[in-house]
C-alpha positions in Angstrom: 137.0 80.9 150.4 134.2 79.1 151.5 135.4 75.6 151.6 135.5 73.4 154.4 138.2 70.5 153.8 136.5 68.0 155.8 133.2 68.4 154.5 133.4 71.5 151.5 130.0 70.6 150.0 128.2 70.4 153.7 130.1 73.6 154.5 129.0 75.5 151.3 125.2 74.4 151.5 125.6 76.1 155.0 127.2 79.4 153.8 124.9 79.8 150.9 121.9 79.3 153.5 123.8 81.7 155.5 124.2 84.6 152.9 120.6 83.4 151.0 118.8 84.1 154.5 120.0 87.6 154.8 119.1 88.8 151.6 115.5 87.7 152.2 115.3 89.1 155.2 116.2 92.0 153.2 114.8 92.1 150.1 116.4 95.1 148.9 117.5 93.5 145.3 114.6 91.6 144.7 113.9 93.5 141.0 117.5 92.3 139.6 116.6 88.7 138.8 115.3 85.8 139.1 117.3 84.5 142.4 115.6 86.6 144.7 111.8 86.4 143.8 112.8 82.1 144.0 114.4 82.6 147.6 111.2 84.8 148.7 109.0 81.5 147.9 111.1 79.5 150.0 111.1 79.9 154.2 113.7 76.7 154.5 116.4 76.5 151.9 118.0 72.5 151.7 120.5 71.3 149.1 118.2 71.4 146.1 117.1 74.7 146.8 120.9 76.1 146.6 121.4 74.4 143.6 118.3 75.4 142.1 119.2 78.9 142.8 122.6 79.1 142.2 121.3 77.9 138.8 119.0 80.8 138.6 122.0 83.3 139.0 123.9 84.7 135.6 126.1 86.2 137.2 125.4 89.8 136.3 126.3 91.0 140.0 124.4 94.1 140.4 123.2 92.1 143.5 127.4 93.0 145.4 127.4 96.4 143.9 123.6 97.1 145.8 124.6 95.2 148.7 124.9 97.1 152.1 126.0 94.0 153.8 129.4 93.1 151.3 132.6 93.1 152.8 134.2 94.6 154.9 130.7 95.0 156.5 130.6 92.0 159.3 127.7 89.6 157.4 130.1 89.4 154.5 127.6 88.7 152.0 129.1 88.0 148.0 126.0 86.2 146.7 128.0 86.0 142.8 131.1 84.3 144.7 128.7 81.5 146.7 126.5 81.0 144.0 129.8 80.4 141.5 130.9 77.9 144.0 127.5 76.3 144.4 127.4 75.9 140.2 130.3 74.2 140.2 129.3 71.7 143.1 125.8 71.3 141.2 128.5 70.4 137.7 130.5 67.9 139.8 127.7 66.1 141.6 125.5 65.0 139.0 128.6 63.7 136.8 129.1 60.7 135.3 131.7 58.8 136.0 132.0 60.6 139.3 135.3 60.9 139.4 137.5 61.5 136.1 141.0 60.6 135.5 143.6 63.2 136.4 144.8 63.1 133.2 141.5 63.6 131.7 140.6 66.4 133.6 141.5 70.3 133.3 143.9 72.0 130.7 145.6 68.2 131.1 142.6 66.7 129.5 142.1 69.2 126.7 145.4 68.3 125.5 145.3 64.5 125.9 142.1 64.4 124.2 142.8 66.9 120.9 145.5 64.3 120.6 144.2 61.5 120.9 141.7 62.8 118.4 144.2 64.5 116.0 145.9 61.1 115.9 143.2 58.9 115.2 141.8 61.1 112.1 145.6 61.7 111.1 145.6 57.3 110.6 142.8 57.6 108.5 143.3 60.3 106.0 146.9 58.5 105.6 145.5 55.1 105.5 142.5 56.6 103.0 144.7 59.3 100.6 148.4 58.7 101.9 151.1 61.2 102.9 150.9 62.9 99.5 147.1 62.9 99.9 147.6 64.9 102.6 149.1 68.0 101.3 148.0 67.6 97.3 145.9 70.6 96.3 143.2 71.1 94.6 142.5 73.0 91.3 138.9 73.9 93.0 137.5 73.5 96.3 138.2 70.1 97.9 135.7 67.5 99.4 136.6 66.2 103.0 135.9 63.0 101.2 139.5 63.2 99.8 141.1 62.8 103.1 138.3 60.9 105.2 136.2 58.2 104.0 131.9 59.7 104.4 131.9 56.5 107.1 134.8 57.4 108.9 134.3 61.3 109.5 130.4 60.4 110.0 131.9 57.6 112.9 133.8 60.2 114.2 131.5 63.2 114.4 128.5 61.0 115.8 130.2 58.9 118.6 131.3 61.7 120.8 128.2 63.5 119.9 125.7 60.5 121.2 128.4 60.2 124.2 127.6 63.8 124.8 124.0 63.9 124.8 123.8 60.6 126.7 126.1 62.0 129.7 124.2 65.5 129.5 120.6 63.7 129.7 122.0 61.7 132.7 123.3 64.8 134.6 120.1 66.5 133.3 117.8 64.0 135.1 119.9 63.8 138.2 119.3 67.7 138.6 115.8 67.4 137.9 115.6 65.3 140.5 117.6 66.8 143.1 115.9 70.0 142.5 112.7 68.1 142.9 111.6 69.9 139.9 108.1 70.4 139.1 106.6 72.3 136.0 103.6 72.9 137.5 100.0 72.4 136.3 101.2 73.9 133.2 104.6 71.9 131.9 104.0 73.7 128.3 103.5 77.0 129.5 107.1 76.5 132.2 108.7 75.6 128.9 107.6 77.9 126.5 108.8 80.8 129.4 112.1 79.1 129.9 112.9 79.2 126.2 111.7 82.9 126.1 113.9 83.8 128.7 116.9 81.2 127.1 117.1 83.1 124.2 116.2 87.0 125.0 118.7 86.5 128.2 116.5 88.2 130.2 118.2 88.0 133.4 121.8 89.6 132.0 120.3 92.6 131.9 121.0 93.2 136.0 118.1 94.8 136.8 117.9 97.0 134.1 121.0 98.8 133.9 123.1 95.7 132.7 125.9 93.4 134.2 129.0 94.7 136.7 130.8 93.0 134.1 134.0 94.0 133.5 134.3 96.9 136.1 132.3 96.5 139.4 131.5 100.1 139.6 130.1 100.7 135.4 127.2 98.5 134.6 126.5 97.5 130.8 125.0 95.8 128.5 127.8 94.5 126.8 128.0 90.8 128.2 124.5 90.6 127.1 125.2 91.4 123.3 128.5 89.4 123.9 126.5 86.4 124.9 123.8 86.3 122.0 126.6 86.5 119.8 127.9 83.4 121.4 124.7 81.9 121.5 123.5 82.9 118.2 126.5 82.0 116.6 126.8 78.6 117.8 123.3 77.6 116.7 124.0 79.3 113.1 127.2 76.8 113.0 124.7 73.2 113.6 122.2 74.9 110.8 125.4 74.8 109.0 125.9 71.5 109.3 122.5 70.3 109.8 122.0 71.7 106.5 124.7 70.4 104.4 123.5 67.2 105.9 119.9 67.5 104.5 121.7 68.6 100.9 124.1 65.8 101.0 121.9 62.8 101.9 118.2 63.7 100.9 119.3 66.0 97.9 122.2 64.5 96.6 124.4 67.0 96.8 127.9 66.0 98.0 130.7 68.8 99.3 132.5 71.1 98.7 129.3 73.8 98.9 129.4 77.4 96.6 130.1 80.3 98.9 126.4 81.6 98.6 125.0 77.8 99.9 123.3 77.5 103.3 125.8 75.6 104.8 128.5 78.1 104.0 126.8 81.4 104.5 125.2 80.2 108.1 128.9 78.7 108.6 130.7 81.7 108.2 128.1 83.8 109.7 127.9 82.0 112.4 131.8 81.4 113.2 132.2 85.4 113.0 129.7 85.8 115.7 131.5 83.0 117.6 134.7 84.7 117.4 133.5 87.7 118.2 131.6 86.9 121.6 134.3 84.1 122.8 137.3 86.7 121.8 136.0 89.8 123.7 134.4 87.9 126.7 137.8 86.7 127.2 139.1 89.9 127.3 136.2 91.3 129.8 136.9 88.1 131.7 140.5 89.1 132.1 139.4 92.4 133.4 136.8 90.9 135.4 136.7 91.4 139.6 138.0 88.8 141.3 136.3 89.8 144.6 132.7 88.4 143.1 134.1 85.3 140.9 135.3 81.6 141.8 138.5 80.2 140.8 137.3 77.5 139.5 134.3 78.9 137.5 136.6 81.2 136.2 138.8 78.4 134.8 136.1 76.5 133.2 134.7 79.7 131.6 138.4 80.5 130.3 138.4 76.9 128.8 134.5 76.7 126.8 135.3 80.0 125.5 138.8 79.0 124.6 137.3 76.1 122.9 134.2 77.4 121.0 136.9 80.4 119.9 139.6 77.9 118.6 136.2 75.6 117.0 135.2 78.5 114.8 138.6 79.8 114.1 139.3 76.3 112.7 135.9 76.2 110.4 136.7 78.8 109.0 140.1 78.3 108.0 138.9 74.9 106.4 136.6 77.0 104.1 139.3 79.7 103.6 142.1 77.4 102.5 139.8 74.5 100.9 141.9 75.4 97.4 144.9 75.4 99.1 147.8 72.5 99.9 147.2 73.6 104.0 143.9 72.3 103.7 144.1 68.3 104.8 145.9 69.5 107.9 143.8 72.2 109.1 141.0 70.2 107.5 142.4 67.2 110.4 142.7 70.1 113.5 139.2 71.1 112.6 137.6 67.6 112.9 139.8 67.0 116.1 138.3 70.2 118.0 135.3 68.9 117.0 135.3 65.5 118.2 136.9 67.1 121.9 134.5 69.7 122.0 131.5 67.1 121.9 133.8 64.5 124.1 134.1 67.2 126.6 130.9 69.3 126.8 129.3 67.3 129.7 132.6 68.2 132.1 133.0 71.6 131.2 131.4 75.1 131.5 129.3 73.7 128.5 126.5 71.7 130.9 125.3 74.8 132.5 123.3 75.4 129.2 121.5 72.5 130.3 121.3 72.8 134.3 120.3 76.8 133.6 117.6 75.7 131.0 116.0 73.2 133.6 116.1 75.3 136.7 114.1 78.5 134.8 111.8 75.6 133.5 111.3 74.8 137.4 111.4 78.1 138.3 108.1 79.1 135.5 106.2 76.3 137.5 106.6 77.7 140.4 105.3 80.9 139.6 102.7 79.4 137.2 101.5 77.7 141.0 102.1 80.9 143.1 99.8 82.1 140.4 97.1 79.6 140.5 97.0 79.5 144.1 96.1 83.1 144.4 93.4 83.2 141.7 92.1 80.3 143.7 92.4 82.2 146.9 90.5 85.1 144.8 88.1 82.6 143.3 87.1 81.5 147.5 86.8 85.1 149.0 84.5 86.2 146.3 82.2 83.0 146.3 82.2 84.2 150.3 81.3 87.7 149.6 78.4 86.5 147.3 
């Protein structure tokens, strides 16, 4: 839509200035979030300040249903489209390696890599409990120790997870930089906002009335409540296993866990919510507009919801069949969709958590200086006056 072939990131940086300069000219949806108070502060926009707004932007798009200027008007202004685009620029520039395999990338590499992991775990518990091992059950609930060795499924959950985080904090200070980001005089206080904002979402709430999310023309809340779910639910699932961690190796306590245990109640709590959020965002992404959305934001929202939906389907089908002759094989698709999930996070939808968290961080200091300056300007006229 907006990309040049011979120069697509040159040519986008010049059609969100393009766009970005006629809404502050205007102003008229400066209430609805973040974006527009950041693009007020700034008279000349450069690469790091598109990709620190398009950052900014959750897509709620009460921005094209306000606009006077979207098509078929002449300025042809779709800020939710060019900032999509822009996101997915900002996820491809700061990653490392810069260019991934073909066959590591996309749906391609989803399926390369749960096999790779299904088949690596599948050696082990047949090398550790055999083929009968496998598909022996239980008279009570069975340990994962059965089928994987503590070393061996504590190998294989904390490699990809280390490569995760290494990769994320990489990308992480490449967009610091790039953004030239700056807490301000206050780097607590930026923080402390950014988390406030993180978790309440404030800025799904589209200026009040909610998102333009699925129909264009009916605004709701519902992506909101649909994304704490998601949010919520996922951080419920690491208490899980944090927890069982804590019980197992400072406490003593070795798996399987009662149904009333921490690990199993924020478990199953948490992979309801997960289902929940990932299975009905799905379904309002199917229904979504196409007019404001980005082809390929759309596919990697399709595949980290797929994911996270397919993650906590699979926990909780280990718990539900732990008694049960299925469970060393679901038990073996559950630890692969972990270990992708981790392996992948830095090349899918996933980072945004990261790149979103940092720019409201920059975007807190910024305001926190706007702020100071004017007290200081305040401060000055009435020292005159006196």
């Amino acid at each position: 839509m907006y990309v040049d072939d011979e120069n697509p990131l040159e040519r986008l940086v010049q059609e969100a200035t393009r766009q970005l300069n006629i809404c502050n000219a205007c102003r008229y949806c400066e209430g609805y979030c973040a974006v527009f108070p950041a693009l007020e502060r700034r008279t000349l926009l450069d690469g790091g300040d598109i990709t620190q707004i398009a950052n900014l932007c959750h897509d709620c798009r009460a921005c094209y249903d306000a606009c006077m200027y979207s098509p078929p008007h002449e300025f042809a202004i779709n800020i939710p489209a060019v900032l999509s685009e822009a996101r997915i620029a900002s996820y491809d520039e700061f990653l490392w390696p810069a260019r991934v395999p073909r066959v590591l990338s996309g749906w391609c590499g989803v399926v390369v890599g749960v096999a790779s992991f299904a088949a690596a775990i599948l050696v082990i518990a047949l090398v550790h409990a055999g083929p009968a091992g496998l598909v022996a059950r239980s008279t009570s609930a069975a340990s994962p120790y059965d089928l994987v060795p503590y070393p061996a499924l504590l190998a294989f959950i904390l490699v990809p997870a280390i490569y995760c985080a290494a990769i994320m904090a990489l990308g992480g200070v490449r967009y610091w930089r790039h953004i030239e980001g700056s807490s301000g005089g206050h780097p607590a206080i930026s923080i402390a906002q950014a988390i406030r904002d993180s978790v309440t979402l404030r800025y799904l709430r589209g200026g009040g009335a909610g998102c333009y999310y699925p129909a264009d023309d009916k605004p709701s809340g519902m992506r909101r409540v649909l994304h704490s779910a998601v949010a919520w639910g996922f951080g419920l699932c690491f208490v899980s296993t944090t927890s069982a961690a804590v019980m197992q190796d400072i406490m003593g306590a070795d798996p399987p866990y009662g149904y009333v245990s921490v690990p199993v109640v924020s478990g199953v709590v948490g992979g309801i919510a997960l289902m929940i959020g990932c299975t009905t965002l799905l379904r309002l992404k199917a229904r979504s507009s196409r007019v404001t959305s980005f082809r390929q934001m759309n596919i990697k929202d399709y595949g980290l919801l797929v994911s996270l939906d397919f993650l906590a389907a699979s926990g909780l089908a280990v718990l539900l069949l732990r008694d049960t002759r299925a469970f060393g094989i679901v038990l073996l698709v559950h630890l692969a969709a972990i270990g992708t999930t981790f392996a992948a996070a830095p090349y899918s939808k996933f980072i945004h958590v990261l790149y979103r968290f940092l720019a409201l961080v920059h975007d807190a200091g910024e305001i926190g200086r706007e702020a100071a300056l004017d007290r200081n300007k305040e401060s000055g006229v009435s020292m005159e006056v006196g």
